[in-house]
C-alpha positions as CSV (number, residue, x, y, z in Angstrom):
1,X,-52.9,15.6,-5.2
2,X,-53.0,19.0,-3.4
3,X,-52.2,17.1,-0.1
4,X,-49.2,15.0,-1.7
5,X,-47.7,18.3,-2.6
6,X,-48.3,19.8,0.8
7,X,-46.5,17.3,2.7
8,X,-43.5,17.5,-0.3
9,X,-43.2,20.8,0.7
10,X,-43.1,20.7,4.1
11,X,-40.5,17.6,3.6
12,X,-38.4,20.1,1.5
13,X,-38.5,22.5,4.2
14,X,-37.6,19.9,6.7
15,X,-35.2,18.7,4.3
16,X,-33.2,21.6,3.5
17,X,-33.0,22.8,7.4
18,X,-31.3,19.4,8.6
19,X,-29.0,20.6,6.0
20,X,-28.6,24.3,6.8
21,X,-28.6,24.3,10.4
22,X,-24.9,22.3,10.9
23,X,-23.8,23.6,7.5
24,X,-24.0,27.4,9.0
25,X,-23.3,26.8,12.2
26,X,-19.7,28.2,12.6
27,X,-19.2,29.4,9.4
28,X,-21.7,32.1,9.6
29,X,-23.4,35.0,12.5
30,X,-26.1,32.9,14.1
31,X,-27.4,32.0,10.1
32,X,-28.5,28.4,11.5
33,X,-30.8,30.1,14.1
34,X,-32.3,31.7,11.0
35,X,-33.0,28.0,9.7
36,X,-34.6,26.9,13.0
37,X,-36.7,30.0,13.1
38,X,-37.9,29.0,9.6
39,X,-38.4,25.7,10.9
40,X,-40.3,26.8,13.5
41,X,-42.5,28.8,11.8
42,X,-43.4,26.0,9.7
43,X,-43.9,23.6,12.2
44,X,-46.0,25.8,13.7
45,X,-48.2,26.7,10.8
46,X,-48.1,23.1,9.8
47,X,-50.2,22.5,12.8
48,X,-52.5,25.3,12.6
49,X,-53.2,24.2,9.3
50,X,-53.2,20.5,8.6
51,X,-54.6,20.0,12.5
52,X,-52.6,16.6,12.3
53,X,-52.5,16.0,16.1
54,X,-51.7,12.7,18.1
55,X,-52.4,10.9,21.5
56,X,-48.8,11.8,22.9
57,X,-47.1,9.0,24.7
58,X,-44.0,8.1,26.8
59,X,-41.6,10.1,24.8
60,X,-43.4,12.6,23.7
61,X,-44.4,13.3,27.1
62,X,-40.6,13.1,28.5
63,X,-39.6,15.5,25.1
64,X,-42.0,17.8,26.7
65,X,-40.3,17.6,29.9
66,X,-36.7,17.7,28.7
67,X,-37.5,21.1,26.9
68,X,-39.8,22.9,28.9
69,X,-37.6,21.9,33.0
70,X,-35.2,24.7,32.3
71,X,-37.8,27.2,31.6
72,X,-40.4,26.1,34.2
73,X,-36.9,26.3,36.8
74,X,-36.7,29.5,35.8
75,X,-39.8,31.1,36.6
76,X,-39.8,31.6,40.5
77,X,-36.5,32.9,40.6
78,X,-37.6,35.6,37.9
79,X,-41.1,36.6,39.9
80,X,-38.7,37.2,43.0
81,X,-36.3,39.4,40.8
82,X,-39.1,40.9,38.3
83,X,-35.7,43.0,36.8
84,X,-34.1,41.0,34.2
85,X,-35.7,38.1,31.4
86,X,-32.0,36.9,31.5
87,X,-32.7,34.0,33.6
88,X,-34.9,32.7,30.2
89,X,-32.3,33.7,27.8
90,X,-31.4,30.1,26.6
91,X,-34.4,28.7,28.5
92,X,-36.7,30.2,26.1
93,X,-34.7,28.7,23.3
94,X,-35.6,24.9,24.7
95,X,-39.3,25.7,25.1
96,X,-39.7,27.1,21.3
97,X,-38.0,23.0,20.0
98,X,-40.9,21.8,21.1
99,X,-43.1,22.4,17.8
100,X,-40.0,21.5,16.0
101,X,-40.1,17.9,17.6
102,X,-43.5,17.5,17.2
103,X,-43.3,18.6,13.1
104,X,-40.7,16.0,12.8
105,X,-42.2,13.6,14.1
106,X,-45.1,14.0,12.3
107,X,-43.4,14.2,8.7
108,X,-40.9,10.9,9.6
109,X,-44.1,9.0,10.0
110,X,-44.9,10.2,6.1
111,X,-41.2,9.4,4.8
112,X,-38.2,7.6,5.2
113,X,-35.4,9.4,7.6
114,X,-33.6,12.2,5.9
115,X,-30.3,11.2,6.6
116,X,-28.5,12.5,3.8
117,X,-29.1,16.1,4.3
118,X,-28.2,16.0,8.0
119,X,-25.3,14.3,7.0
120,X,-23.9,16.8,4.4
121,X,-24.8,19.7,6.4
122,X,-22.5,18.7,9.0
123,X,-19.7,18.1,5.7
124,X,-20.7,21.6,4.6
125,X,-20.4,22.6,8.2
126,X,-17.0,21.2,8.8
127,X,-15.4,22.5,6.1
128,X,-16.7,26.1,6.9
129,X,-15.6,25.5,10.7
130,X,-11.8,24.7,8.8
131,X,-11.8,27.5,6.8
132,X,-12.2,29.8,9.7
133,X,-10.3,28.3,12.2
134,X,-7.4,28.3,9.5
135,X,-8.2,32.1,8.5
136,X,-8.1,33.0,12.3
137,X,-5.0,31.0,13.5
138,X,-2.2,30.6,10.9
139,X,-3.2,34.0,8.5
140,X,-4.8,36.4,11.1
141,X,-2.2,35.2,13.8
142,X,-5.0,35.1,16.4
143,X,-4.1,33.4,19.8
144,X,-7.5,31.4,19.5
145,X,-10.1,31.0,17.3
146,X,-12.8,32.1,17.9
147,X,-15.1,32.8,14.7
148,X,-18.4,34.7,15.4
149,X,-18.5,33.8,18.8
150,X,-16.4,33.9,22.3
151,X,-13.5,31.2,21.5
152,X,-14.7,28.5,24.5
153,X,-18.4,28.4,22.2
154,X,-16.7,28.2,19.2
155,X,-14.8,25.3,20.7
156,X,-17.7,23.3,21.9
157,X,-19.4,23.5,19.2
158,X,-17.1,22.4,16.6
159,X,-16.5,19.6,19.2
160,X,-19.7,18.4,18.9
161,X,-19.4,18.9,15.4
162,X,-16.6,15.9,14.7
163,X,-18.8,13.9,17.2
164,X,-21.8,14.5,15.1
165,X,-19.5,13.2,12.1
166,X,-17.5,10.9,13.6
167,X,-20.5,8.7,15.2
168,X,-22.7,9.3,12.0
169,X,-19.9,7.9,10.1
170,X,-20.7,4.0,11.0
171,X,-23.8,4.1,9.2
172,X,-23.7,6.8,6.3
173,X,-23.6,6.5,2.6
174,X,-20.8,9.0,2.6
175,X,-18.7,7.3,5.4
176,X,-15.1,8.2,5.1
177,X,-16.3,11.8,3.7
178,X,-17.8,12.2,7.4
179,X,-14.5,11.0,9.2
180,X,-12.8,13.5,7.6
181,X,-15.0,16.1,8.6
182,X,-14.8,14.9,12.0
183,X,-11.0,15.1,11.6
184,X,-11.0,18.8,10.6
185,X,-13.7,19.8,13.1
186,X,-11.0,18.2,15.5
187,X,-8.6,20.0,14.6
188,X,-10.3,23.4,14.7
189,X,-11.5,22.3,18.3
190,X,-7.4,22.2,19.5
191,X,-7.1,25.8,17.6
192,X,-9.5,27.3,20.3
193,X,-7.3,26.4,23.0
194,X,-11.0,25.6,24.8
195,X,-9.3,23.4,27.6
196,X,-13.2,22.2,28.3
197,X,-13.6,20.7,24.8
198,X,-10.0,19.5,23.9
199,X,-10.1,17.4,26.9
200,X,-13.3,16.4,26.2
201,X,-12.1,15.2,22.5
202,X,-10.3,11.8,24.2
203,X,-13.3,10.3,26.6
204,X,-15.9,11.1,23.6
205,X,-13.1,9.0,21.0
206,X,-13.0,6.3,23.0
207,X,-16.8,6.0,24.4
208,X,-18.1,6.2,20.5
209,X,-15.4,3.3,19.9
210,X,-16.6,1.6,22.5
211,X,-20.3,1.5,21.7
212,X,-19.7,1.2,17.9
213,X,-17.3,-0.9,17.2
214,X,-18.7,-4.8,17.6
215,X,-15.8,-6.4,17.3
216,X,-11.7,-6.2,18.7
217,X,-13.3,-3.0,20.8
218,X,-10.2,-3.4,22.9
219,X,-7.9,-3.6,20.1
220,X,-9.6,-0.2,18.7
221,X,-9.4,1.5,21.6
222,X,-6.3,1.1,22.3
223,X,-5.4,2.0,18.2
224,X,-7.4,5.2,18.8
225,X,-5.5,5.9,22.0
226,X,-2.3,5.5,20.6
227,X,-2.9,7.9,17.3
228,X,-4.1,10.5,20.0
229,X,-1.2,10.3,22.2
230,X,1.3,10.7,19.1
231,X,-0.9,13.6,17.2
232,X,-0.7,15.3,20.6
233,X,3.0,14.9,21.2
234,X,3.1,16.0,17.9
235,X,1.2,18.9,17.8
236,X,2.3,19.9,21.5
237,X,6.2,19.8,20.3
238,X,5.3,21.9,17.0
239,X,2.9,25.1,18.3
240,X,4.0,26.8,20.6
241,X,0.7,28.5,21.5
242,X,-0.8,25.3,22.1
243,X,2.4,24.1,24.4
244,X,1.9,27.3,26.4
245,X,-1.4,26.5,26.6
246,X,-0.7,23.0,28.6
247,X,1.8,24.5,30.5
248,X,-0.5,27.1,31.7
249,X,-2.8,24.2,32.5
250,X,0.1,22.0,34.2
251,X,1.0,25.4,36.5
252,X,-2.5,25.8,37.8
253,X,-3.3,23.0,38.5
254,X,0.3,22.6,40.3
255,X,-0.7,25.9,42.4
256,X,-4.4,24.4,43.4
257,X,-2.5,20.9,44.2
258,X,-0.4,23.3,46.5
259,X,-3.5,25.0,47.7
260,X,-2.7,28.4,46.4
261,X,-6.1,28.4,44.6
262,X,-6.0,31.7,44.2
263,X,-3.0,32.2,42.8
264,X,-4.3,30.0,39.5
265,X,-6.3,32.6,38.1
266,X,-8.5,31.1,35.3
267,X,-9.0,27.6,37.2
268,X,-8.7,28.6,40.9
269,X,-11.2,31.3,40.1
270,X,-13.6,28.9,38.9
271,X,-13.4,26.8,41.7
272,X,-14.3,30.0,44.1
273,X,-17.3,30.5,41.8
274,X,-18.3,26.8,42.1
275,X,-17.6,27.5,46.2
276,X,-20.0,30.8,46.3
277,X,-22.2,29.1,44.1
278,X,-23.1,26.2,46.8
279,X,-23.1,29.0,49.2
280,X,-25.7,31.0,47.2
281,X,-27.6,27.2,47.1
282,X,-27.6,26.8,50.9
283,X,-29.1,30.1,51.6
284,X,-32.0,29.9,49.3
285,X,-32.3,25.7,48.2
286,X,-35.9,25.7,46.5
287,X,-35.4,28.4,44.3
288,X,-31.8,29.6,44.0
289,X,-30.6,33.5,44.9
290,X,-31.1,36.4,42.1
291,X,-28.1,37.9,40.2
292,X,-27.6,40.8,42.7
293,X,-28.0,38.5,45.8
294,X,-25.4,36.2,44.4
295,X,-23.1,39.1,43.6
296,X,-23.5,39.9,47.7
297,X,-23.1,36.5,48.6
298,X,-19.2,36.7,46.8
299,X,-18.6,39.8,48.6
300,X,-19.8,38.5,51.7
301,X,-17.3,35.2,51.1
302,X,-14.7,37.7,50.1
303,X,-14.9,39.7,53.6
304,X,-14.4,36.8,55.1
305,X,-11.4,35.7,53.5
306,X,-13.3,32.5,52.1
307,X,-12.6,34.0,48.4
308,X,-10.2,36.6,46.5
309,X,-10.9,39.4,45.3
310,X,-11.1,38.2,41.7
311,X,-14.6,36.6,42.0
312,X,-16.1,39.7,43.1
313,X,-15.3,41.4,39.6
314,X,-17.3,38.8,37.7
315,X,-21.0,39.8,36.6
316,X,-24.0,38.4,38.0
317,X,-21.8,36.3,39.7
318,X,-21.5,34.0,36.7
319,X,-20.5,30.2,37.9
320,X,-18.4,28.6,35.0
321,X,-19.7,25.6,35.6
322,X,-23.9,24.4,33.9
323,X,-24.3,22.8,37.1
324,X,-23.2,25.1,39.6
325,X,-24.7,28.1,37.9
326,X,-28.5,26.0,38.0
327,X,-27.7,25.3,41.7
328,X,-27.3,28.6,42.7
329,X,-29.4,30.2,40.7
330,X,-32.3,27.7,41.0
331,X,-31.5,25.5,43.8
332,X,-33.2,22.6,43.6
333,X,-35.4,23.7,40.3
334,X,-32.1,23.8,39.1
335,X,-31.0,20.3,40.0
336,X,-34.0,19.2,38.0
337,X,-33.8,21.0,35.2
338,X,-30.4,19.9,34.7
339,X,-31.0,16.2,35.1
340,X,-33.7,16.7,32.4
341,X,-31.8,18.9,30.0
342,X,-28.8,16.3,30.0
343,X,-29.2,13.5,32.1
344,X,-32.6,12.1,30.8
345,X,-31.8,12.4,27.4
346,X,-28.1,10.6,28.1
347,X,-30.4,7.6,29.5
348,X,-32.6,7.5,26.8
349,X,-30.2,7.5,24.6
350,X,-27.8,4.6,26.1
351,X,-30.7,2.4,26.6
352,X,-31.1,2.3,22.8
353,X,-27.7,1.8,22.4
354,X,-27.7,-1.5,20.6
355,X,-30.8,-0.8,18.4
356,X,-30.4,2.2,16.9
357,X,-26.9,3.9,15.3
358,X,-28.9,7.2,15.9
359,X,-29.1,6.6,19.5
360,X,-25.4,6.1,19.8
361,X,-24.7,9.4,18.1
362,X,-27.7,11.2,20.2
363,X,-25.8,9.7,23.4
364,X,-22.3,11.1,22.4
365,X,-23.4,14.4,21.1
366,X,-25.1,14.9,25.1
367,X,-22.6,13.2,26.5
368,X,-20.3,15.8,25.2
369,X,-22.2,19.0,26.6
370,X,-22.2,17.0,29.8
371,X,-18.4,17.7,29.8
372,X,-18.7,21.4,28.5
373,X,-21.1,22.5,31.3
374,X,-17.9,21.4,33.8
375,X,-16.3,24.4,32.5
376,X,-19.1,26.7,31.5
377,X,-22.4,27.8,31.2
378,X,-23.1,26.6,27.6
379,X,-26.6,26.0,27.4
380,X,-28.0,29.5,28.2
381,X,-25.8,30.9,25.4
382,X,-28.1,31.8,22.5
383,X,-26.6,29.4,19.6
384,X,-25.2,26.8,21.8
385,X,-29.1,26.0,23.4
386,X,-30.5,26.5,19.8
387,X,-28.9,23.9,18.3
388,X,-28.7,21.5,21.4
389,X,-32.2,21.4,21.9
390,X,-32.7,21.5,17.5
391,X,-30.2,18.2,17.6
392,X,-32.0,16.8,20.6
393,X,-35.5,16.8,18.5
394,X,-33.6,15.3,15.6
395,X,-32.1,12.5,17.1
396,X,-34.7,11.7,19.3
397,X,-37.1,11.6,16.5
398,X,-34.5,9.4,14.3
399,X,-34.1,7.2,17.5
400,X,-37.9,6.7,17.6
401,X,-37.8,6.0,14.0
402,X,-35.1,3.4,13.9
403,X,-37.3,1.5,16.7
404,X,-40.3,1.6,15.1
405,X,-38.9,0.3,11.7
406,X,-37.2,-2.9,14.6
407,X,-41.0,-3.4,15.8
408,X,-42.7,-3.3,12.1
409,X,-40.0,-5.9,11.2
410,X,-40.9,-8.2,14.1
411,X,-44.0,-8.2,13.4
């Protein structure tokens, strides 16, 4: 009896943060880390307790992997810096799922998957997400939204958000309630004005449609392209900060076309960071160059007339870009880490495409930070890698979960 109630508790615990960590996620000041703190802590004393432990196979052993690359990639470049822990500022983030994976794991095997709270979290979520993006844009007057956070996180996140809902949707007992969330979360995504995310929004419609839909997927897709190209015309004739917006776009990428790349200040100087961040790769490959040796490496480029004299200005010679920043401040660590932070989860994910709804939603959500680090750095930020790596060990686990219940059934 004192068991049973045990494992009820920690299922309540479980329970309640699938539901709090999407629920608070834009709506409050970093609330949701609060929730995977508490998760971790429980996870953590669930072990130490109940000393439930398992042979770990495939996955768990490629979970490991996935969470701990970044921080492992990490470590050499720190012991040739010794003067900043910034280089594990989201790192650490990935390394502390781990636990969290595990717990789940271990309490799915004891219950059935606790969909529904997962699934009105993200509801809860959205409509927060609304309410501030509304708040921000039409009352405040604000340029972009930006809730508690820079206005390019707020905008990935809420992306993810309507993909969360919007590939959950096929197979939840509160489906047209999710679509709408995704909708809203949608909408709050174009309110940012996050170029990275909004054009992110049309690949990630059509991929889900694509892998969901199991019959007239061409019929869909073309439906779904067709309601976006009229919502943007739409919206695009009827706010003018979101025309200026694309026009700003259009003119940069007109001046880089031209080859004035430094003339197109927010996209041109991203692509000099992406160039000094190769150059910062060739001069140390195995390990990447420190913050300070980057920031010499610009100035060096910009003596030389290879650069402006914008990227000079920018601290710790910050790359924009996931991919480029890992390069040159990891080299070929880097490389790694990044292929097992988002491209070995993506491949998981689409292998399981057909048996599992989770794994569709598991393979959109990465696929969608795959986009965002084009643009940025999102996965060092402190709530962005919290609740990438929280989602990872969720869907993972739910993925596992649905194959399992396929093998029972066959057998």
């Amino acid at each position: 009896m004192v068991v049973e109630m045990e494992n009820t508790y920690y299922k309540k615990i479980l329970n309640s943060c699938l539901f709090l960590v999407p629920a608070l996620l834009l709506c409050t000041k970093n609330f949701s880390i609060g929730a995977i703190l508490i998760l971790l802590l429980t996870s953590v004393w669930y072990f130490i307790k109940e000393k439930k432990y398992h042979t770990l196979d495939k996955l768990d052993w490629m979970v490991i992997t996935i969470l701990s690359a970044y921080f492992i990639a990490n470590i050499p470049i720190y012991l040739s810096d010794m003067e900043t822990t910034r280089y594990f500022k989201g790192a650490s983030r990935y390394l502390l799922i781990i636990p969290i994976y595990f717990f789940i794991r271990h309490i799915l095997n004891e219950t059935s998957t606790p969909r529904k709270y997962l699934d009105w979290g993200i509801v809860f979520g959205s409509v927060g997400t609304i309410i501030i993006a509304f708040y921000q844009f039409y009352i405040k007057g604000m340029p972009r939204v930006d809730g508690y956070l820079y206005s390019i996180n707020f905008g990935y996140l809420s992306c993810s958000l309507a993909f969360l809902a919007f590939t959950l949707a096929y197979s939840s007992h509160i489906k047209n309630i999710l679509w709408l969330s995704s909708l809203i979360c949608g909408f709050a995504t174009i309110l940012t004005l996050t170029r990275g995310a909004i054009f992110a929004i049309p690949l990630l419609v059509i991929f889900s449609v694509l892998f969901q839909s199991q019959q007239n997927r061409l019929k869909n897709t073309l439906r779904i392209v067709i309601i976006m190209s009229v919502f943007f015309i739409f919206f695009y004739s009827y706010s003018p900060k979101f025309q200026e917006r694309i026009n700003y776009t259009a003119t940069e990428f007109h001046r880089i076309l031209s080859g004035d790349v430094a003339d197109a200040e927010s996209s041109g100087g991203r692509i000099q960071l992406w160039y000094s961040a190769t150059q910062s790769f060739m001069k140390s490959p195995l390990i990447g160059q420190t913050y300070s040796q980057r920031e010499e490496t610009i100035r060096q480029l910009y003596q030389e007339g290879k650069v402006s004299s914008w990227p000079t200005g920018v601290t710790r010679a910050h790359a924009h870009n996931q991919y480029f920043e890992m390069l040159a401040s990891n080299g070929i660590l880097g490389i790694l880490a990044f292929i097992a932070l988002i491209f070995v989860p993506l491949f998981f994910f689409f292998k399981h495409l057909k048996q599992s709804t989770h794994a569709c939603c598991g393979f959109i959500f990465v696929l969608g930070f795959s986009i965002f680090c084009l643009t940025e750095v999102p996965l060092e930020q402190n709530l962005i890698s919290s609740f990438y790596g929280f989602m990872l060990a969720v869907l993972i686990n739910f993925t596992r979960n649905d194959l399992n219940h396929i093998q029972n059934s066959e057998t």
